[in-house]
mmCIF file of the N, C-alpha and C atoms, coordinates in Angstrom:
data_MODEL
# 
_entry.id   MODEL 
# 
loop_
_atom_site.group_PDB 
_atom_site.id 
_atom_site.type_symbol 
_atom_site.label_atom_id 
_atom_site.label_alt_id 
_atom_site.label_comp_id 
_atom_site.label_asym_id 
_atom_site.label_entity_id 
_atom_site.label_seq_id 
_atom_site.pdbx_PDB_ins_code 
_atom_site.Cartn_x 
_atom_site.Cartn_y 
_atom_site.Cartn_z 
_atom_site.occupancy 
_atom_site.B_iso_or_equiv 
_atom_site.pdbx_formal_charge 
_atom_site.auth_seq_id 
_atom_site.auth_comp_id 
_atom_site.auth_asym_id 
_atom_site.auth_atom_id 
_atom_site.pdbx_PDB_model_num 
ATOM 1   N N  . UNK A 1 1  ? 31.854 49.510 -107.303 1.00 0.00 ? 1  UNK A N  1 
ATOM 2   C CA . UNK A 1 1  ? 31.098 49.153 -108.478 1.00 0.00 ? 1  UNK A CA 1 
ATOM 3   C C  . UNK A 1 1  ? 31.443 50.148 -109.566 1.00 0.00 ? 1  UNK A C  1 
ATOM 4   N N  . UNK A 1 2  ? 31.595 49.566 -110.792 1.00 0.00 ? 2  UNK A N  1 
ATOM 5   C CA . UNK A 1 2  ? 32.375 50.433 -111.744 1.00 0.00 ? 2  UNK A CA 1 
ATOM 6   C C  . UNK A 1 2  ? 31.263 50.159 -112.961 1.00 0.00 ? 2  UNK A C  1 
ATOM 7   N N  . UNK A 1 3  ? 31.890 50.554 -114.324 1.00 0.00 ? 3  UNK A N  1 
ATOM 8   C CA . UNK A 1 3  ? 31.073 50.317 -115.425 1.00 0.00 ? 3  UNK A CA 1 
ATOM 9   C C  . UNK A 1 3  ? 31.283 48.771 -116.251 1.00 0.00 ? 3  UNK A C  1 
ATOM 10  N N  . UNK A 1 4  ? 32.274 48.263 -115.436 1.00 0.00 ? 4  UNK A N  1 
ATOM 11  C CA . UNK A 1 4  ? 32.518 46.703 -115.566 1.00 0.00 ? 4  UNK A CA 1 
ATOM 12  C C  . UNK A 1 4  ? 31.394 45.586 -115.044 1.00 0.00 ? 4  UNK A C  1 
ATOM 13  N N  . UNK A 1 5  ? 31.501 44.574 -115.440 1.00 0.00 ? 5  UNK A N  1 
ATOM 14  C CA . UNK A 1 5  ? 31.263 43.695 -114.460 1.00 0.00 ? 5  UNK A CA 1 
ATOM 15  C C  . UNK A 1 5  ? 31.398 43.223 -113.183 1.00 0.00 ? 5  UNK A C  1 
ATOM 16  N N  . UNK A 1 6  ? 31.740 44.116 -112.032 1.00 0.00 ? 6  UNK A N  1 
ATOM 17  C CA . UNK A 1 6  ? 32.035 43.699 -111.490 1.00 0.00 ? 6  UNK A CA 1 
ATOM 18  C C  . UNK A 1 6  ? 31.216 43.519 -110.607 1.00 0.00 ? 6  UNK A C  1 
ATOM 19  N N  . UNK A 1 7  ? 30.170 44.167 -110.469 1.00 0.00 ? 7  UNK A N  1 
ATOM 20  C CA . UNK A 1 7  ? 28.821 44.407 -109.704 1.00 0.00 ? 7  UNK A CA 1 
ATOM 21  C C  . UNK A 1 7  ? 27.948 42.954 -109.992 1.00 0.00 ? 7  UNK A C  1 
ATOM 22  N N  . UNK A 1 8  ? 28.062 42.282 -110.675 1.00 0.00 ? 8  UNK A N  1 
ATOM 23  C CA . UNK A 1 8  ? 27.488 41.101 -111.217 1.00 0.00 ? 8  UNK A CA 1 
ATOM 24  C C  . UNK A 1 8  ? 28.011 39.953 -110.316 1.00 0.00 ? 8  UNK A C  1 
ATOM 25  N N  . UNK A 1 9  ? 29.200 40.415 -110.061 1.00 0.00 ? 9  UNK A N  1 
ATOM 26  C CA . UNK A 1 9  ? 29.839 38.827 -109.398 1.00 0.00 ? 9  UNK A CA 1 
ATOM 27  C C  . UNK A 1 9  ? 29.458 38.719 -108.105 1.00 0.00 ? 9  UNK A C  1 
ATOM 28  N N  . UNK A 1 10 ? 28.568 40.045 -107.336 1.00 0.00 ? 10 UNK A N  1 
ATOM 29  C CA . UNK A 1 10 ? 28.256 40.161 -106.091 1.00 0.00 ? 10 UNK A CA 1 
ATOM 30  C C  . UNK A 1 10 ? 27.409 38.874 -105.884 1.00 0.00 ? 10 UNK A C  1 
ATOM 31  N N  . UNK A 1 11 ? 26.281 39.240 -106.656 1.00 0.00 ? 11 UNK A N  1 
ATOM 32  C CA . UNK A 1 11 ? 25.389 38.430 -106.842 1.00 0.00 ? 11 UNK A CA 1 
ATOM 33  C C  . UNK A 1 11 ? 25.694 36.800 -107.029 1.00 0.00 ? 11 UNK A C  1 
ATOM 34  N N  . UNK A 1 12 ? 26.655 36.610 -107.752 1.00 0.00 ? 12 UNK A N  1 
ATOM 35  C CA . UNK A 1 12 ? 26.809 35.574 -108.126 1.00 0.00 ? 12 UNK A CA 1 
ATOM 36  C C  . UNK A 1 12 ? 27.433 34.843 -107.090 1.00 0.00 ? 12 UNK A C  1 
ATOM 37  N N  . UNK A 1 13 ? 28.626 35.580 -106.226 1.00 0.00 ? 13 UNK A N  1 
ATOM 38  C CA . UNK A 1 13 ? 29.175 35.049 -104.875 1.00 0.00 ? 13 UNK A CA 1 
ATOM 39  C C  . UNK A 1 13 ? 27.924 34.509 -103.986 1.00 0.00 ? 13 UNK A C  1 
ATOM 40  N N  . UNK A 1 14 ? 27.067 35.754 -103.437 1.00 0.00 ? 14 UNK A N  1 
ATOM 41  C CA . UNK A 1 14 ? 26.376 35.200 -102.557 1.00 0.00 ? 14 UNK A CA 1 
ATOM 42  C C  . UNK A 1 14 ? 25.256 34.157 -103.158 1.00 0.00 ? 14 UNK A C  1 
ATOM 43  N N  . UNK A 1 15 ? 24.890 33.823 -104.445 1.00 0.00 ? 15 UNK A N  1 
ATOM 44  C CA . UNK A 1 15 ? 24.151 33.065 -104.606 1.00 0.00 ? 15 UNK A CA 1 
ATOM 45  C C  . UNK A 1 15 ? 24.606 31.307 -104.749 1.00 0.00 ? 15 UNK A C  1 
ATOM 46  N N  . UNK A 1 16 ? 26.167 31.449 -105.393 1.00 0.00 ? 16 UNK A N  1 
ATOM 47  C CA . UNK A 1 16 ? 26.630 29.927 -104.908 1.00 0.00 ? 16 UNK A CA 1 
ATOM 48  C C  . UNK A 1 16 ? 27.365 29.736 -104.407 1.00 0.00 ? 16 UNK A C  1 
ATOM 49  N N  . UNK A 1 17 ? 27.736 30.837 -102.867 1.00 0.00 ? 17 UNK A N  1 
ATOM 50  C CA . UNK A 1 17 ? 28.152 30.027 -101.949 1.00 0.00 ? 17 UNK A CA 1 
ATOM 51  C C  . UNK A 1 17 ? 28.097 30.653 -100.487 1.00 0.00 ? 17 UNK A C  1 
ATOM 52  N N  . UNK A 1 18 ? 26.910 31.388 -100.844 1.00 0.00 ? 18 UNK A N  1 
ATOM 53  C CA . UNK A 1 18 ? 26.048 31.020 -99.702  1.00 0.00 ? 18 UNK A CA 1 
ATOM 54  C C  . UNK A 1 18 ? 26.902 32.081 -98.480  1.00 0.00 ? 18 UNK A C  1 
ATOM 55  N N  . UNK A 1 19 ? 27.791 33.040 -98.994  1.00 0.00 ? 19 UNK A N  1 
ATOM 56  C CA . UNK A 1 19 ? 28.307 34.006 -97.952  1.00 0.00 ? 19 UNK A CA 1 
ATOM 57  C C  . UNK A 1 19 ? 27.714 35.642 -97.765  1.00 0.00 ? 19 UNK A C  1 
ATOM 58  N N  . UNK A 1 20 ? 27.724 36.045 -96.276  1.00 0.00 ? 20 UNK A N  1 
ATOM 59  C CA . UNK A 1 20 ? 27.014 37.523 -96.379  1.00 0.00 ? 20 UNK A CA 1 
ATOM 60  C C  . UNK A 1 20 ? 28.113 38.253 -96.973  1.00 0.00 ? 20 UNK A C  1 
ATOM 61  N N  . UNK A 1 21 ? 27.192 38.853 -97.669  1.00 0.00 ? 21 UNK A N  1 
ATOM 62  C CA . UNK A 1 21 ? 27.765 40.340 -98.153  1.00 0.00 ? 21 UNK A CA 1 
ATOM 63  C C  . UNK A 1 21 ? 27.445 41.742 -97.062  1.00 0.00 ? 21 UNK A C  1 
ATOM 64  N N  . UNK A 1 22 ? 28.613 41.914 -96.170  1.00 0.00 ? 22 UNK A N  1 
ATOM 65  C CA . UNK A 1 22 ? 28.663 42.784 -94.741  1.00 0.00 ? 22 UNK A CA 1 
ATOM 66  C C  . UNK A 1 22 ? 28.990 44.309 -95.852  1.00 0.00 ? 22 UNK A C  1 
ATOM 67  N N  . UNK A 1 23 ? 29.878 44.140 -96.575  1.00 0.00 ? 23 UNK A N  1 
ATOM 68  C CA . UNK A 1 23 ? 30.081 46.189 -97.122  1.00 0.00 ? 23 UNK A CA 1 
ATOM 69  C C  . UNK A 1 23 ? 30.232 46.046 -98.271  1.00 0.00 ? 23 UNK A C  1 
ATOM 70  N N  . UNK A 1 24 ? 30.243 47.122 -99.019  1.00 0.00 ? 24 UNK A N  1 
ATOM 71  C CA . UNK A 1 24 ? 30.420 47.231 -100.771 1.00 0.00 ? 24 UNK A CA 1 
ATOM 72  C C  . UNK A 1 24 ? 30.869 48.769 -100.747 1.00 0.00 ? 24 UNK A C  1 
ATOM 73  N N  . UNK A 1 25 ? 31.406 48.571 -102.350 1.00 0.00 ? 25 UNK A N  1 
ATOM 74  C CA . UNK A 1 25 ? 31.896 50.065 -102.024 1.00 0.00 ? 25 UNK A CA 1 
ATOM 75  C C  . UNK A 1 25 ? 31.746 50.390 -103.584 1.00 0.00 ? 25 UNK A C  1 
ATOM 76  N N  . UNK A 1 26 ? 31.370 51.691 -103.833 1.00 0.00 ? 26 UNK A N  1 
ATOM 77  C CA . UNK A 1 26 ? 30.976 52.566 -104.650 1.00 0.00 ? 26 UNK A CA 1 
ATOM 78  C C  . UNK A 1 26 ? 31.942 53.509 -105.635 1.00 0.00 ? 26 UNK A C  1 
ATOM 79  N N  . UNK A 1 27 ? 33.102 52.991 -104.672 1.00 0.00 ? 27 UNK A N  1 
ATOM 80  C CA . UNK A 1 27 ? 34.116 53.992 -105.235 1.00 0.00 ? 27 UNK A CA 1 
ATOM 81  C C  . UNK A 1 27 ? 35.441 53.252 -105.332 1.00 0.00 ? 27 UNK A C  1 
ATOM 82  N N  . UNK A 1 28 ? 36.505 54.025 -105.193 1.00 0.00 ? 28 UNK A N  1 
ATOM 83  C CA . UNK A 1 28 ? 37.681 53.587 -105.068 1.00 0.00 ? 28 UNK A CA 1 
ATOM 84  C C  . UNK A 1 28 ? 38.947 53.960 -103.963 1.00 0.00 ? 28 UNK A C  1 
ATOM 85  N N  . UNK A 1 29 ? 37.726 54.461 -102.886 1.00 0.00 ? 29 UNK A N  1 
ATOM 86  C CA . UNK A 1 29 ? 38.808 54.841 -101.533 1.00 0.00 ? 29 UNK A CA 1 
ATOM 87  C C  . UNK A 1 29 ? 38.122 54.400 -100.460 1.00 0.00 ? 29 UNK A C  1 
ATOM 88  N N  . UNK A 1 30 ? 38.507 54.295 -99.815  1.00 0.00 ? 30 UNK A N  1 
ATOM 89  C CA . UNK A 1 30 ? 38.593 53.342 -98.249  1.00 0.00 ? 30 UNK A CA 1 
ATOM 90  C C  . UNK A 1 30 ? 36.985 54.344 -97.427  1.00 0.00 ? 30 UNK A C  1 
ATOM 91  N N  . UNK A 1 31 ? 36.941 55.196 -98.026  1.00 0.00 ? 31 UNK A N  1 
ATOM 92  C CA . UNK A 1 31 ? 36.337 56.006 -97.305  1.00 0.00 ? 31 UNK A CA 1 
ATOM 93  C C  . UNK A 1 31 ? 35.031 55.888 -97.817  1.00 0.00 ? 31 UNK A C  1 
ATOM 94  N N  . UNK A 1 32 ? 34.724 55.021 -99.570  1.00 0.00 ? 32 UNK A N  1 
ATOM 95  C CA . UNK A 1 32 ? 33.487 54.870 -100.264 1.00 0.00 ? 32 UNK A CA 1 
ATOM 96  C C  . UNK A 1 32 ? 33.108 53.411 -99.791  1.00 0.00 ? 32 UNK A C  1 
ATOM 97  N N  . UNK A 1 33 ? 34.184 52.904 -98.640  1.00 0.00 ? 33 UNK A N  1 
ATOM 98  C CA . UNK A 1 33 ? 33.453 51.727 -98.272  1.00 0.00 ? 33 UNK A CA 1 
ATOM 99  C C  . UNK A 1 33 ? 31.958 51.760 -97.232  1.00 0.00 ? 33 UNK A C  1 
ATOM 100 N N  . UNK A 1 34 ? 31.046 50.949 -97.258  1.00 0.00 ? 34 UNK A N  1 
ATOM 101 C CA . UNK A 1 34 ? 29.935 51.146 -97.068  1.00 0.00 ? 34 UNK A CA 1 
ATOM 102 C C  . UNK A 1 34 ? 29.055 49.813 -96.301  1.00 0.00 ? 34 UNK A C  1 
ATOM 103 N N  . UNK A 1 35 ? 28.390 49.742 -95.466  1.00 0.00 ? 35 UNK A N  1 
ATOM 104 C CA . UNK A 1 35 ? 27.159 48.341 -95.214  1.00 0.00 ? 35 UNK A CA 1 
ATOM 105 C C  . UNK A 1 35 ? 26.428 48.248 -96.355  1.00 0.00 ? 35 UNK A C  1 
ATOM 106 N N  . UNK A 1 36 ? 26.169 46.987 -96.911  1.00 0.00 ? 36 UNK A N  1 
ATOM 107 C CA . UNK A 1 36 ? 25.483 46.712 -98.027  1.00 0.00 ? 36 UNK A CA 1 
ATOM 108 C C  . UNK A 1 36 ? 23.920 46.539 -97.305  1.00 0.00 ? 36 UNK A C  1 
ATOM 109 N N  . UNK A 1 37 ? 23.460 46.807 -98.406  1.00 0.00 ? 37 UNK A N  1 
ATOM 110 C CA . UNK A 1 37 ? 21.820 47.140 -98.278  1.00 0.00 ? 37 UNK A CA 1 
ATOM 111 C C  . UNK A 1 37 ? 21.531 46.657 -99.600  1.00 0.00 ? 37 UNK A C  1 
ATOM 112 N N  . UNK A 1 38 ? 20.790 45.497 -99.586  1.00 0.00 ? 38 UNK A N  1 
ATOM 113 C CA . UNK A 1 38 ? 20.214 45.157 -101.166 1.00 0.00 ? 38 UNK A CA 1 
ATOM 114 C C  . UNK A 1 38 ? 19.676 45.943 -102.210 1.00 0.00 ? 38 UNK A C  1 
ATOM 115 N N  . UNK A 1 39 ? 18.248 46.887 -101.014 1.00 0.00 ? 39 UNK A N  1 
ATOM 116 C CA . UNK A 1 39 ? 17.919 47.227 -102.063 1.00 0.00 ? 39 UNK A CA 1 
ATOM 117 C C  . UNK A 1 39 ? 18.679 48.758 -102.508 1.00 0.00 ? 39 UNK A C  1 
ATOM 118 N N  . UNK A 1 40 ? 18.888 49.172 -101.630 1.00 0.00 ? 40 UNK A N  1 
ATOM 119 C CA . UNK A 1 40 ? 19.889 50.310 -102.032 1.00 0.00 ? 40 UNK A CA 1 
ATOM 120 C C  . UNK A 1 40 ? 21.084 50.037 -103.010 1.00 0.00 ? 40 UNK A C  1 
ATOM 121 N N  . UNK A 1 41 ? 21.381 48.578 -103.182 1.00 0.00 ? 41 UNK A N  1 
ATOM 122 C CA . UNK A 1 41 ? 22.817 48.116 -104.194 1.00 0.00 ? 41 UNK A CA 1 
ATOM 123 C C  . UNK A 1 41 ? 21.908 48.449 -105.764 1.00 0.00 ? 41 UNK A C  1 
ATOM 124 N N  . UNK A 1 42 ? 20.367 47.629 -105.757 1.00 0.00 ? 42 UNK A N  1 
ATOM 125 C CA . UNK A 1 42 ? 19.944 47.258 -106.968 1.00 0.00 ? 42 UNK A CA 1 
ATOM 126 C C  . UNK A 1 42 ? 19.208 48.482 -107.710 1.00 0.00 ? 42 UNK A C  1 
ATOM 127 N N  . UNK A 1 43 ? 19.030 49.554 -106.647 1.00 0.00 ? 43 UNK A N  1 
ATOM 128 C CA . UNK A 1 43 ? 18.572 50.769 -106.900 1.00 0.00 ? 43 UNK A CA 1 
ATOM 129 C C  . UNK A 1 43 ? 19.584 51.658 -107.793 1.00 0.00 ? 43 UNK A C  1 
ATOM 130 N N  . UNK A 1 44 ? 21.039 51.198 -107.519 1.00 0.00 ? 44 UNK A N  1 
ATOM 131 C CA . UNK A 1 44 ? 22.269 51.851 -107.968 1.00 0.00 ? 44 UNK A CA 1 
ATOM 132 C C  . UNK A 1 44 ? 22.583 51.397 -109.093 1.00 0.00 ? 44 UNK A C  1 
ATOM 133 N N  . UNK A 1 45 ? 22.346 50.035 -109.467 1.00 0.00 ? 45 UNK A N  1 
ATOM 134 C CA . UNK A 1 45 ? 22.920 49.930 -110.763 1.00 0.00 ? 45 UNK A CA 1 
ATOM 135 C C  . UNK A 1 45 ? 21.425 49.830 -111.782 1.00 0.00 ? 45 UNK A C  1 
ATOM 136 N N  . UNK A 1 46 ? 20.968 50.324 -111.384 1.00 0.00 ? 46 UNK A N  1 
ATOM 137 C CA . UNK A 1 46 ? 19.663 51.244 -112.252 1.00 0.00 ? 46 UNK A CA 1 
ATOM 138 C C  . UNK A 1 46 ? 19.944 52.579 -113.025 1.00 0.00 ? 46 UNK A C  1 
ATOM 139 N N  . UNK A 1 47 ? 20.881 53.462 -112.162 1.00 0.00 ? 47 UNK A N  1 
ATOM 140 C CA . UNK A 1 47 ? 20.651 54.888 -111.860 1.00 0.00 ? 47 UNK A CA 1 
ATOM 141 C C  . UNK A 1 47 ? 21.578 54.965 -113.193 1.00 0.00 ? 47 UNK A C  1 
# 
């Protein structure tokens, strides 16, 4: 998740078409990959 849009399309995937969202990642290395947790995602793009 960056200062783009891109954090937006999460939402938008799982809402029309209906697939889990299993990891997300925060960063840009293999190592900022992560299990997604809702509310921990929506807490983040607050901060």
């Amino acid at each position: 998740m960056d200062s783009n849009s891109k954090a937006g399309s999460i939402v938008k995937i799982k809402k029309e078409l209906g697939l889990p969202v299993r990891f997300i990642t925060f960063g840009e290395k293999p190592e900022d990959i992560e299990k997604f947790n809702a509310k921990d995602f929506v807490q983040r793009l607050f901060e």
